[in-house]
C-alpha positions as a Markdown table, in Angstrom:
| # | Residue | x | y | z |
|---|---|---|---|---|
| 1 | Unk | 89.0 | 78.7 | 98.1 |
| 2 | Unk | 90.8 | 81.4 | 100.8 |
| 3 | Unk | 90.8 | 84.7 | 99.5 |
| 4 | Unk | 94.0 | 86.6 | 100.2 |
| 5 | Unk | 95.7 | 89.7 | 99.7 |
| 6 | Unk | 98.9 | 90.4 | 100.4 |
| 7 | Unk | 100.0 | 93.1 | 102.7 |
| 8 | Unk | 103.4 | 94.7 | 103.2 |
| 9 | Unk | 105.1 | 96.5 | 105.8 |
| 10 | Unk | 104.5 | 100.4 | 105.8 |
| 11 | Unk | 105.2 | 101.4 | 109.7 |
| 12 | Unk | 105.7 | 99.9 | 113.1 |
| 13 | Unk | 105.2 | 100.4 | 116.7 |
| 14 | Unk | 106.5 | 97.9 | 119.1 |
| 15 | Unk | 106.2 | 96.9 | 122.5 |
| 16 | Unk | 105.6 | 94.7 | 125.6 |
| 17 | Unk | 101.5 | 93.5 | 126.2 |
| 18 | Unk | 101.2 | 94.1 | 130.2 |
| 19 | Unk | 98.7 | 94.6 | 132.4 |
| 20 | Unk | 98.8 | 98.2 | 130.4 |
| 21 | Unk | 100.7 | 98.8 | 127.6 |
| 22 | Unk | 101.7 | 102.4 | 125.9 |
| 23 | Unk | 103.7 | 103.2 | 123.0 |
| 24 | Unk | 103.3 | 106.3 | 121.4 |
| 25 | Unk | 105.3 | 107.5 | 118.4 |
| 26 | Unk | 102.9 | 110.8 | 117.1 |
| 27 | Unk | 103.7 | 112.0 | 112.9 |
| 28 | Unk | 106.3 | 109.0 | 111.5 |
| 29 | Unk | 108.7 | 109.5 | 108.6 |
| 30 | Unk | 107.4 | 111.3 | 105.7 |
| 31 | Unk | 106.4 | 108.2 | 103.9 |
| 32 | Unk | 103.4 | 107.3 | 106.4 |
| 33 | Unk | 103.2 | 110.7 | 108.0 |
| 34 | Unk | 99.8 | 112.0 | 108.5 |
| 35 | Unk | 98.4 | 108.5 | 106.8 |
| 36 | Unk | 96.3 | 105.8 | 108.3 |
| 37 | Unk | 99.9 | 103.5 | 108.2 |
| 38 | Unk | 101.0 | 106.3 | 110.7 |
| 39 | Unk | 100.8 | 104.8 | 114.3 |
| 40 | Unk | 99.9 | 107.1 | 117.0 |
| 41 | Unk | 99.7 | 105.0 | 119.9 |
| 42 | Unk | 98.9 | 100.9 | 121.2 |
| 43 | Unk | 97.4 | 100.3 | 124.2 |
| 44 | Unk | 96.3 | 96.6 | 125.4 |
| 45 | Unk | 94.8 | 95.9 | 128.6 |
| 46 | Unk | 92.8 | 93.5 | 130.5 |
| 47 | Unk | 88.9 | 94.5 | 129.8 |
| 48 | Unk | 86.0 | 95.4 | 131.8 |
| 49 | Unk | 85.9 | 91.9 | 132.2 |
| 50 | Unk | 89.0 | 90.3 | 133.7 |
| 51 | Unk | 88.5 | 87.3 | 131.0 |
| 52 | Unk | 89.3 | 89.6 | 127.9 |
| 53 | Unk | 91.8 | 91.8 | 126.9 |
| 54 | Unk | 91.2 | 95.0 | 124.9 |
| 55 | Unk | 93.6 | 96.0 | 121.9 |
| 56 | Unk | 93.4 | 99.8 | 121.2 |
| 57 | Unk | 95.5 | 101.3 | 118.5 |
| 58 | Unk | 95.4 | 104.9 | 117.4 |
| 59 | Unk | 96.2 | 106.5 | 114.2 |
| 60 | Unk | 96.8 | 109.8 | 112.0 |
| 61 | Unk | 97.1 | 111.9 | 115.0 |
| 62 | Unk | 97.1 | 115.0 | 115.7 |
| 63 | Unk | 94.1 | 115.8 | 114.5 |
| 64 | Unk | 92.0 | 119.2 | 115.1 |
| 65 | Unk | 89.5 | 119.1 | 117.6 |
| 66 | Unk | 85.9 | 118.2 | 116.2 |
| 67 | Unk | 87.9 | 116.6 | 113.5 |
| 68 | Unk | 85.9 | 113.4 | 111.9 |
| 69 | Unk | 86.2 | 110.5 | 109.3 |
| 70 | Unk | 85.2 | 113.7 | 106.6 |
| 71 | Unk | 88.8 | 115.3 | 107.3 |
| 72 | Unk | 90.7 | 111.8 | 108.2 |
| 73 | Unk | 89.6 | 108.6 | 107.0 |
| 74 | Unk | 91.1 | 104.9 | 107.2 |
| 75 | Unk | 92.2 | 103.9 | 103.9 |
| 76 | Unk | 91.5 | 100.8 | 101.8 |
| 77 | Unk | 95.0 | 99.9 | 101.1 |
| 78 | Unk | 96.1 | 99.8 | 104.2 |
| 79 | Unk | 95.6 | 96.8 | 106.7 |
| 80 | Unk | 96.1 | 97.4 | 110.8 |
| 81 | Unk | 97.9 | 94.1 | 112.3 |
| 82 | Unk | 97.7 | 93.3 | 116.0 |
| 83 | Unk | 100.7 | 90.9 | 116.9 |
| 84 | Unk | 100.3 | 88.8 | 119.4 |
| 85 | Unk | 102.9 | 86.0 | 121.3 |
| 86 | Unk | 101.4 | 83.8 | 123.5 |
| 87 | Unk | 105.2 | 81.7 | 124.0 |
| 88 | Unk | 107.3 | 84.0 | 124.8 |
| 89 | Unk | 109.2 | 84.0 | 121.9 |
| 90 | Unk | 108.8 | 87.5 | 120.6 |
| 91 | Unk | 107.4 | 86.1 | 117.6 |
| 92 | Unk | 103.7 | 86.8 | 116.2 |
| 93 | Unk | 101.4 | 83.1 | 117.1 |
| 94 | Unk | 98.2 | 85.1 | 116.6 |
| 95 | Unk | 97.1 | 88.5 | 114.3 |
| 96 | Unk | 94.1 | 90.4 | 114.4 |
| 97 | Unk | 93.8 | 92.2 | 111.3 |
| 98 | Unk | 91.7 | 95.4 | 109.7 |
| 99 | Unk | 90.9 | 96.4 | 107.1 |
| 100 | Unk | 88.4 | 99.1 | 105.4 |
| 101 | Unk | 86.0 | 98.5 | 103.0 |
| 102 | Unk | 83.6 | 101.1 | 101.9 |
| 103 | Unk | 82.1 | 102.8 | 105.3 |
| 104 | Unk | 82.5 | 99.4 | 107.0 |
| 105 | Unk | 85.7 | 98.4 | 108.7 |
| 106 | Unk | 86.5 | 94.4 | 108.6 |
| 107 | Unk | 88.0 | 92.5 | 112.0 |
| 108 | Unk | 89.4 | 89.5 | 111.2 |
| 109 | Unk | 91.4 | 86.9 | 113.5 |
| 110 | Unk | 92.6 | 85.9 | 116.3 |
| 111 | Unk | 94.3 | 83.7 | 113.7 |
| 112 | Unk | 97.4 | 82.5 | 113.1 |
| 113 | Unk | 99.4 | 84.7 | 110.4 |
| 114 | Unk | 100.1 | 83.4 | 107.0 |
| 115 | Unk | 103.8 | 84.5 | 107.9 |
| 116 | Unk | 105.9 | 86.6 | 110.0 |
| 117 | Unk | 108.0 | 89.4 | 108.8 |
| 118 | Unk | 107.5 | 92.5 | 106.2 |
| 119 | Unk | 104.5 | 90.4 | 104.9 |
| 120 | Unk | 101.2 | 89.2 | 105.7 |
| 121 | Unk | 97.6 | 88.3 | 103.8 |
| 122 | Unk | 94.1 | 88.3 | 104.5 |
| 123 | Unk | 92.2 | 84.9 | 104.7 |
| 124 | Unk | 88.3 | 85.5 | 104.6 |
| 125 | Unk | 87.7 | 82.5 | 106.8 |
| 126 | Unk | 89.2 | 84.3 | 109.4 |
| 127 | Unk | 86.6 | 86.8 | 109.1 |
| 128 | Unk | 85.1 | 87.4 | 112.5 |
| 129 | Unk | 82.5 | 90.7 | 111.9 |
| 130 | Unk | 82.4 | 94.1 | 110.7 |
| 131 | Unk | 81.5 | 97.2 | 112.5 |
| 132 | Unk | 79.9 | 101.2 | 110.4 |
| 133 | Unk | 82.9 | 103.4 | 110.9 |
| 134 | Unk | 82.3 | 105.9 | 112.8 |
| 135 | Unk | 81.5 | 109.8 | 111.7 |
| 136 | Unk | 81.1 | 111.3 | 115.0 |
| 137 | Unk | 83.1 | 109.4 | 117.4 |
| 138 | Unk | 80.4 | 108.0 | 119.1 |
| 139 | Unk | 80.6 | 104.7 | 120.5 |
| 140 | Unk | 79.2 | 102.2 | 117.3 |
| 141 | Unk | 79.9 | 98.2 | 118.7 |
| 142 | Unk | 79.8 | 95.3 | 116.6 |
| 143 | Unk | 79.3 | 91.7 | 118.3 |
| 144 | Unk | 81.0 | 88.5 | 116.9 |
| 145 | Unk | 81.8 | 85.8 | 119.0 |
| 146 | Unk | 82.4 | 87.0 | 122.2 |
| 147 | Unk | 84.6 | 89.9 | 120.7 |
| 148 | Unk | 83.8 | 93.7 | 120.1 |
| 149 | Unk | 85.0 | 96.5 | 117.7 |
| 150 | Unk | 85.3 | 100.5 | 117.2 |
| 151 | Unk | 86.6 | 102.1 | 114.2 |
| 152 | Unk | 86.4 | 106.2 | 113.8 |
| 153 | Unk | 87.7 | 109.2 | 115.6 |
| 154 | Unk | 88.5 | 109.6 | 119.2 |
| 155 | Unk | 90.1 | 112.4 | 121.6 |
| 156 | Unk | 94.0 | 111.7 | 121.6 |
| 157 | Unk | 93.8 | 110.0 | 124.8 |
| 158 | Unk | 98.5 | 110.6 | 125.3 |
| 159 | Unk | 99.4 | 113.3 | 127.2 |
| 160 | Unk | 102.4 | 115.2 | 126.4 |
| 161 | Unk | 103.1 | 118.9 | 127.1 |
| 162 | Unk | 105.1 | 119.7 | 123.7 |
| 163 | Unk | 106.3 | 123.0 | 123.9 |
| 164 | Unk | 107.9 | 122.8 | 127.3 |
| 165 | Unk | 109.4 | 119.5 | 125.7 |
| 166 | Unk | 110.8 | 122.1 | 123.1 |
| 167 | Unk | 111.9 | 124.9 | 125.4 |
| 168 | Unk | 114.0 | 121.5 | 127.2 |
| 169 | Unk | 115.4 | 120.3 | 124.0 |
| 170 | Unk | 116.4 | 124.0 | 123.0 |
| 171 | Unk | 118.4 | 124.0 | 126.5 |
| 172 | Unk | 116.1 | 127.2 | 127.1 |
| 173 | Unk | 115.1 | 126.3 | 130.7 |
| 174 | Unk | 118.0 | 123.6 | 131.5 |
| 175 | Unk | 118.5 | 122.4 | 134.0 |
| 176 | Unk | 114.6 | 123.1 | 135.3 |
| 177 | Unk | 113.5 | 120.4 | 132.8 |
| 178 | Unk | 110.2 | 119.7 | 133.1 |
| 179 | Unk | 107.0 | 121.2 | 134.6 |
| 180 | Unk | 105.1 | 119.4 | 137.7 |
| 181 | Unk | 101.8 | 117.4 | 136.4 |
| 182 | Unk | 100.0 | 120.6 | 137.9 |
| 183 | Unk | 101.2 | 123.0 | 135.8 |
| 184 | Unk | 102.1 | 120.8 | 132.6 |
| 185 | Unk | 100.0 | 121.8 | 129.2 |
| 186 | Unk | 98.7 | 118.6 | 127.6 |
| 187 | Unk | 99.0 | 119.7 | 123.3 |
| 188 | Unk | 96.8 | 117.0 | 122.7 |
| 189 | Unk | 94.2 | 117.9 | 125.1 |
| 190 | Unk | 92.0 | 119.1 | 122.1 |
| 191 | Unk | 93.4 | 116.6 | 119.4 |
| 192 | Unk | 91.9 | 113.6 | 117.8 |
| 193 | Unk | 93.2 | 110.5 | 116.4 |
| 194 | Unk | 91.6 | 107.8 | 114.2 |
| 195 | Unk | 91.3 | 104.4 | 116.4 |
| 196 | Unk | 90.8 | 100.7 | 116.5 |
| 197 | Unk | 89.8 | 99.0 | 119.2 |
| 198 | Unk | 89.1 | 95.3 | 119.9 |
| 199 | Unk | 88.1 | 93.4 | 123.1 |
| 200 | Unk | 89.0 | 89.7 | 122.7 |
| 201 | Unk | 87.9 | 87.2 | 125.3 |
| 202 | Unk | 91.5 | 85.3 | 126.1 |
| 203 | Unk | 90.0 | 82.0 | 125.5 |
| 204 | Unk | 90.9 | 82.8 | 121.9 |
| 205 | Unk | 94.3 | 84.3 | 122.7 |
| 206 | Unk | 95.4 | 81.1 | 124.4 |
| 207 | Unk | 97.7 | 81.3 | 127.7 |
| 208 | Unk | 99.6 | 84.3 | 128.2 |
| 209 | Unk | 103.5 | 83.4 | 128.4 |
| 210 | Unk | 105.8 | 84.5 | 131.9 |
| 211 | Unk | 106.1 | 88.6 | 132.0 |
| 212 | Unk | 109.2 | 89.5 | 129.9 |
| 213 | Unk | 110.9 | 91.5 | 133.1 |
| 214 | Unk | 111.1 | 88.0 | 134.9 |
| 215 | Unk | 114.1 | 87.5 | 132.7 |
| 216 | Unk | 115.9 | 90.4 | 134.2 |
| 217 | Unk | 115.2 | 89.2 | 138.1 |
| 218 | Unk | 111.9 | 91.1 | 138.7 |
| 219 | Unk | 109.8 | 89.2 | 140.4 |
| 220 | Unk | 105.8 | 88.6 | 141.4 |
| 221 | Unk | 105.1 | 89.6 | 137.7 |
| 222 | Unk | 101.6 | 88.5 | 136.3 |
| 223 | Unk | 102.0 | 86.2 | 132.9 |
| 224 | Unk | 101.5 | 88.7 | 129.9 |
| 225 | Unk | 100.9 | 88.7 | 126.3 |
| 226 | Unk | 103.8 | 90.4 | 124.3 |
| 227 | Unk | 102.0 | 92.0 | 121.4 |
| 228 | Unk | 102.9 | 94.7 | 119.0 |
| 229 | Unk | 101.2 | 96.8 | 116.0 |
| 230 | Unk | 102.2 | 97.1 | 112.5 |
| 231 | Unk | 100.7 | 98.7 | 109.4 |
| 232 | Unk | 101.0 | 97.2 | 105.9 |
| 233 | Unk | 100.1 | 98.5 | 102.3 |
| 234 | Unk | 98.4 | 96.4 | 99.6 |
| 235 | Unk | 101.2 | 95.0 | 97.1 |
């Protein structure tokens, strides 16, 4: 018999799967803020190797520099879902799910999801391997058919210079706006986040569906996977 556990919908971040994708949406409403169903970022990109694509999404941030799994830690009740639409439909065909037990974090998928919407379960036969969470933030792999995983802390890889964002939105140096790259403060520079990575070879993601911007007349785009993140607490 499948074992499942059913997940609901605590927090989202959307977006379209290109040959990079970035979505960043730092400290959510006050329900998830600051929690491991907080999204930071998604990034999905093609891998090292041009047959896989890499699925990185980062949590709980900002975080203090040196900060580890001791001051932030995944939680047990919450599963991570990677979304992914290989049709062009806008509608999840595949998930790639984790979730935490004890100091291990559990990769599971590319499957297809039990549904689509505010819920979603676990099937252990779409277990795929486990990886130690990390401590330090060093690099800790786990192999399982062609895939590979992280869980644990990284440096906040977004760069966003926050206080001249505030001196903008205050009208305080309108209509300067912002600074050049050059002389730009990054506030995350020294901030960590809580991440999930997974490389996936694209054998098991099927064929990626025409770019999205083809339907608005751009043209010569690659085919691309439309994918999304979404967190979702134990019911």
């Amino acid at each position: 018999m499948k074992k499942q556990t059913i997940f609901a919908l605590a927090g989202i971040t959307l977006g379209v799967g290109a040959a990079v994708l970035i979505a960043a949406d730092h400290v959510d409403s006050p329900s998830v803020a600051m929690t491991t169903s907080d999204i930071a970022d998604f990034y999905a990109f093609e891998g090292a190797n041009p047959a896989s694509t890499v699925f990185a999404v980062t949590m709980q941030g900002p975080l203090t520099s040196g900060s580890s799994t001791q001051d932030a830690q995944f939680a047990e009740n919450v599963m991570v879902q990677i979304n992914i639409d290989n049709t062009g439909d806008f509608v999840a065909d595949l998930v790639i799910q984790a979730a935490r037990r004890g100091n291990q974090m559990y990769f599971f998928g590319p499957t297809a999801p039990s549904s689509t919407g505010l819920t979603n379960s676990i099937s252990s036969s779409a277990e795929r391997n486990s990886v130690e969470i990390s401590t330090t933030g060093n690099s800790v792999l786990g192999d399982g058919n062609g895939m590979r995983f992280f869980a644990g802390p990284r440096r906040d890889p977004f760069f966003f210079d926050f206080n001249r964002f505030n001196e903008v939105a205050s009208g305080a140096v309108a209509p300067v706006g912002f600074l050049p790259s050059g002389q730009a403060s990054d506030f995350f520079d020294d901030k960590n986040v809580l991440a999930l990575v997974v490389e996936v070879p694209n054998s098991l993601l099927g064929t990626a569906p025409a770019h999205v911007g083809g339907a608005v007349g751009v043209t010569g785009l690659p085919n691309a996977y439309n994918c999304w993140v979404t967190t979702m607490q134990k019911q």
